[in-house]
C-alpha positions in Angstrom: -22.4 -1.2 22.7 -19.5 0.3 24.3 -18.2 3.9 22.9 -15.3 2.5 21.5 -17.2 0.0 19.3 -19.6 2.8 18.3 -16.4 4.2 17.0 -14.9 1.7 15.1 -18.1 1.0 13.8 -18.7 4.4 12.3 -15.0 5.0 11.1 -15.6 1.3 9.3 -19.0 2.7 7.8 -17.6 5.5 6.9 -14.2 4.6 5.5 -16.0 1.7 3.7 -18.5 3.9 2.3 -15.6 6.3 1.0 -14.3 3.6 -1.0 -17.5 2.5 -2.3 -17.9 6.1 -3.5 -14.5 5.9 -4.9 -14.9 2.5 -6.9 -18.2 3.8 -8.4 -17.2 7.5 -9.0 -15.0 5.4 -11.6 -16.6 2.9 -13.1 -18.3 4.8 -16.2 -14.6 5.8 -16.9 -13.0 2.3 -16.9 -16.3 0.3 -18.0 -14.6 0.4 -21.5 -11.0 -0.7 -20.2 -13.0 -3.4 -18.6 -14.2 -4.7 -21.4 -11.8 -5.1 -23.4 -9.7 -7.2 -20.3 -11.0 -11.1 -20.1 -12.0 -13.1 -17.3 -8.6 -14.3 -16.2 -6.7 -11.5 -16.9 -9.0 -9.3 -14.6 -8.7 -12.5 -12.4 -5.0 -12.7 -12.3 -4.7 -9.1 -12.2 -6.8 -8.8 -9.1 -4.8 -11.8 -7.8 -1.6 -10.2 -8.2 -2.8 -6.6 -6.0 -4.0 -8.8 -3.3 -0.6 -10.5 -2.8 1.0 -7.1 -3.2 -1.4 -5.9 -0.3 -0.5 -9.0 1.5 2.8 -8.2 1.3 2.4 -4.5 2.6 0.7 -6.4 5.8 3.5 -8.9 6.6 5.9 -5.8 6.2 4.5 -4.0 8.8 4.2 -7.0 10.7 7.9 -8.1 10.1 8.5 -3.8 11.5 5.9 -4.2 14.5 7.5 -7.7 15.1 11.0 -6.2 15.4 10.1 -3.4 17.8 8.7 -6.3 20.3 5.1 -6.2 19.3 4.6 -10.1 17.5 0.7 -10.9 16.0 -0.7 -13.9 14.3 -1.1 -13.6 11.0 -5.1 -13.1 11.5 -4.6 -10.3 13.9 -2.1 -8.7 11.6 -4.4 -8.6 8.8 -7.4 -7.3 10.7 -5.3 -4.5 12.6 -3.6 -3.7 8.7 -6.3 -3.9 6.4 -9.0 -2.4 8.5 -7.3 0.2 9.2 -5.6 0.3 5.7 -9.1 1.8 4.4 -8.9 5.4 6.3 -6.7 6.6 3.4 -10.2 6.9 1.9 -11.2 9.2 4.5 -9.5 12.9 3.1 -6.6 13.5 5.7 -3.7 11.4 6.3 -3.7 10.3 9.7 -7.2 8.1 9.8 -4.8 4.9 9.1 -2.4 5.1 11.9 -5.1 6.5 14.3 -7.1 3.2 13.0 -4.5 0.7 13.7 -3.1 2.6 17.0 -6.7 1.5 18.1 -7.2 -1.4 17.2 -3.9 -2.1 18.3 -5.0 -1.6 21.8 -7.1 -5.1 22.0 -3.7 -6.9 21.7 -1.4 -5.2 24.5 0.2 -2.7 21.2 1.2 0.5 22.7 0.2 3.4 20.8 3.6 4.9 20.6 4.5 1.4 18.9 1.6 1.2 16.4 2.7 4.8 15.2 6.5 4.0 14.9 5.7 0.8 12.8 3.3 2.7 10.5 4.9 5.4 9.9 8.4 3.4 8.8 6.4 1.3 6.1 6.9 4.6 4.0 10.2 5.1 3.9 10.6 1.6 3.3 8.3 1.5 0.7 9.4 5.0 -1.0 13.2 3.9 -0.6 12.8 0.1 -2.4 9.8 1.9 -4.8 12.3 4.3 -6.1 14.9 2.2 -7.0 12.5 -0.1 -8.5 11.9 2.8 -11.0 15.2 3.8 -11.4 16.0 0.0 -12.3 13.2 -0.4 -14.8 12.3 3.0 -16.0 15.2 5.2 -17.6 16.3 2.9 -20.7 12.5 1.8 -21.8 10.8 5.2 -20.9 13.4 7.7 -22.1 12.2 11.2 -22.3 8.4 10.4 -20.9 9.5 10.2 -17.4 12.6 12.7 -17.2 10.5 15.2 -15.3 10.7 12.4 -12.3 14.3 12.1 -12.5 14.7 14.7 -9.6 13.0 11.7 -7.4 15.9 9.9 -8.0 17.5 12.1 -5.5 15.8 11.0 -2.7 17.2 7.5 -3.0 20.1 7.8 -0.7 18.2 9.8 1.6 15.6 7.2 2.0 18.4 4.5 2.3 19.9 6.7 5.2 17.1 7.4 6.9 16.3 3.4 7.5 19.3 2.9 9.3 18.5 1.8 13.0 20.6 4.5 14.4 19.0 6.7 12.9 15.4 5.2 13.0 15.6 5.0 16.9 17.4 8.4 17.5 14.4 10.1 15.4 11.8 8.3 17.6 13.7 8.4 20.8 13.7 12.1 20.2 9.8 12.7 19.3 8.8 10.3 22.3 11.3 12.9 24.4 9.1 15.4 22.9 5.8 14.3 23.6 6.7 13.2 26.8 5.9 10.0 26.1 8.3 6.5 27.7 11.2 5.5 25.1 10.3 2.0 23.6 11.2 -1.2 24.5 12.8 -2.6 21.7 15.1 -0.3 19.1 14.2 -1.4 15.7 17.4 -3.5 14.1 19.4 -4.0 10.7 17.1 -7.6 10.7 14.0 -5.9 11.0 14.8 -3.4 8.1 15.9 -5.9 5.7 12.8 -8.4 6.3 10.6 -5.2 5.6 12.5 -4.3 2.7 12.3 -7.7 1.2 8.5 -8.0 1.8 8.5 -4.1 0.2 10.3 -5.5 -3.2 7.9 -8.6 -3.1 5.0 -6.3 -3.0 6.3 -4.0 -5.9 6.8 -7.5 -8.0 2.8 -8.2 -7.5 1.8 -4.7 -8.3 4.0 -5.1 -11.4 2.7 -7.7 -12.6 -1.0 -6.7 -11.9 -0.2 -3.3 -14.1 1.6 -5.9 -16.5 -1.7 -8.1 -17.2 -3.6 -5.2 -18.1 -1.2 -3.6 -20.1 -1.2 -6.8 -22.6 -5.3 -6.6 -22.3 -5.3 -3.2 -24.0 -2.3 -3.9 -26.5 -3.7 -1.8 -29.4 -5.4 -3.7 -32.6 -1.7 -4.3 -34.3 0.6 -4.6 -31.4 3.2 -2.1 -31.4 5.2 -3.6 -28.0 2.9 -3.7 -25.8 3.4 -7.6 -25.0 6.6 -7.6 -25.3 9.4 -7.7 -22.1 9.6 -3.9 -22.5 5.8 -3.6 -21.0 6.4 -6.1 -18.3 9.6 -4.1 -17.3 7.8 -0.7 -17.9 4.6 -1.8 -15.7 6.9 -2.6 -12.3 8.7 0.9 -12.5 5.2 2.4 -13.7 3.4 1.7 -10.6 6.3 1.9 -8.4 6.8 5.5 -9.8 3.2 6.5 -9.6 2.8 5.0 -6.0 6.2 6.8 -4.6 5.1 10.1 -6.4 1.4 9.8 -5.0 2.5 9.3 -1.4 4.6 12.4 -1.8 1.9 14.9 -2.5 0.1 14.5 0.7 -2.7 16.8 -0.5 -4.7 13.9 -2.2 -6.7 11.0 -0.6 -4.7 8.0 -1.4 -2.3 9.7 -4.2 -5.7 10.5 -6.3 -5.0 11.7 -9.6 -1.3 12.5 -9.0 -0.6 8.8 -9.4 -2.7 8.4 -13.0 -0.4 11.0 -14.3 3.0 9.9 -13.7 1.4 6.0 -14.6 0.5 7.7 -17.6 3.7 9.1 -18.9 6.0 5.7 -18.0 3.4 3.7 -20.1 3.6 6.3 -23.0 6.6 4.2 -24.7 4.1 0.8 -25.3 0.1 2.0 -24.7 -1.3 4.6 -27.5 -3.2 7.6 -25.7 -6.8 5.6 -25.1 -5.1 2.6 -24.1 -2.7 4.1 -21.9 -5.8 6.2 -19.9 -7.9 3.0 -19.9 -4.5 0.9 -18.2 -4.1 3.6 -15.4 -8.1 3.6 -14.4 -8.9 0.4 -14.4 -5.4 -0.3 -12.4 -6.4 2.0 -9.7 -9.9 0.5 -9.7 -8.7 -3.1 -9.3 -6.5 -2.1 -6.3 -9.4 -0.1 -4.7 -11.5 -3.2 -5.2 -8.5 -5.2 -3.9 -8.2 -2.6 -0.6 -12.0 -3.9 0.2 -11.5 -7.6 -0.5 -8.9 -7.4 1.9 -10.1 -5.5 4.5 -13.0 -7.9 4.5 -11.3 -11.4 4.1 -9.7 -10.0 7.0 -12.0 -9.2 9.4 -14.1 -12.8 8.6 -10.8 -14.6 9.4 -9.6 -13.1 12.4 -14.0 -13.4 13.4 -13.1 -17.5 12.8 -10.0 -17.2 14.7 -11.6 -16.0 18.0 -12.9 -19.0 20.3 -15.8 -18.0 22.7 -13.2 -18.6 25.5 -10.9 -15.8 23.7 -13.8 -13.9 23.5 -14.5 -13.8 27.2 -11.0 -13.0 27.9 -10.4 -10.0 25.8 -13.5 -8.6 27.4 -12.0 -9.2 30.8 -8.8 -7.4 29.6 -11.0 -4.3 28.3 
């Protein structure tokens, strides 16, 4: 086995057993949520993250796409969702470093892997926030006014898409690092595509946070399954995943997420139910992470003929 394998290998192992660690560190806490969700709706929930993940891929795909780097869908996933489990790992670069890899086996340069990563998040934390400032300030009132400042950052999320300045910020770290200038600026097209597969995304993880929501509807109702909780759960998890990314300190957004979830569900979920909602949603899309990264790497396995096979070792 060559050193590089030995590598992937091991950051797999290790990234998977982070995760696993992660899944079961929770499960005494959300074992009651569980139970009080049914088969389908921990079904359709768990359907709904892995579109929203799905999503994610093709919008990094739609970004690597437009700065001249094209994969089948397969090779996409593999590259995304593999690598997708380093945010696991404590310390925030074990994702790109994973897919700037990876990347390598299909002709991506690394400088190109890095530029596509790193604009999912503004993409993500421009369409996010204005998800949650569309569906969050009339339902969730005072519960969420101490996030109003992230508001602010709309515009400058907005402005930082644009192509001029997307390609003058990386023509100017590649100056830096001495590294060649790519080969294809990122264009208006490319933005929007990613931004529509972004607001897709936010849609699934809406409705995901929606399902459970109506599970844990206390004994008597009081809202919860009404079109205020369905509106509430899209700007909920868009707020919670924009406000985890921020504070870089935590693995994945851990525990800063669950309290900012918390607060925009306080308007339609008593105190239990609204605890029980946030854990067992940050469970399913752990689970959802793995499913993923798995269904993944089995597909693009299928994908690869013995003649491909031979080739790509050739290449190496």
């Amino acid at each position: 086995m060559s050193g590089r394998k030995v590598v992937r290998v091991l950051f797999l192992l290790v990234a998977l057993g982070f995760g696993a660690w992660a899944i079961a560190g929770r499960w005494a806490e959300v074992s009651d949520g569980f139970a009080r969700l049914s088969w389908p709706e921990l079904a359709g929930s768990l359907a709904a993250v892995l579109g929203a993940l799905g999503a994610g891929m093709m919008m990094w795909r739609a970004l690597l796409a437009d700065l001249g780097s094209p994969l089948a869908f397969t090779d996409a996933a593999k590259i995304f969702f593999v690598g997708q489990l380093g945010k696991y790992i404590p310390g925030s670069l074990w994702p790109v470093l994973a897919q700037m890899e990876m990347g390598r086996d299909h002709g991506i340069p690394r400088s190109r892997s890095a530029a596509a990563f790193f604009l999912t998040y503004p993409v993500y934390l421009a369409s996010g926030l204005v998800v949650a400032a569309v569906t969050l300030p009339a339902p969730a009132g005072e519960s969420v006014a101490r996030y109003a400042w992230l508001l602010l950052l709309i515009p400058v999320f907005v402005a930082a898409l644009h192509p001029a300045v997307v390609n003058g910020a990386i023509g100017f770290g590649l100056r830096k690092l001495r590294r060649p200038p790519l080969e294809r600026p990122l264009t208006r097209r490319g933005v929007l595509v990613s931004a529509g597969w972004a607001l897709v995304g936010w849609a699934a993880y809406g409705m995901h946070l929606a399902l459970i929501v109506h599970a844990l509807e206390p004994a008597g109702g009081g809202g919860a399954s009404g079109a205020t909780a369905v509106v509430l759960s899209f700007g909920a998890f868009a707020l919670a995943w924009c406000l985890g990314f921020l504070v870089v300190v935590a693995p994945a957004g851990a525990g800063v997420r669950e309290v900012a979830m918390f607060a925009a569900l306080a308007p339609v979920l008593d105190r239990g139910s609204a605890t029980a909602a946030v854990l067992c949603s940050r469970l399913i899309v752990s689970i959802g992470d793995l499913v993923c990264a798995a269904l993944a790497g089995l597909a693009s396995r299928r994908a690869v003929s013995p003649s491909d096979a031979v080739e790509n070792a050739k290449r190496r």
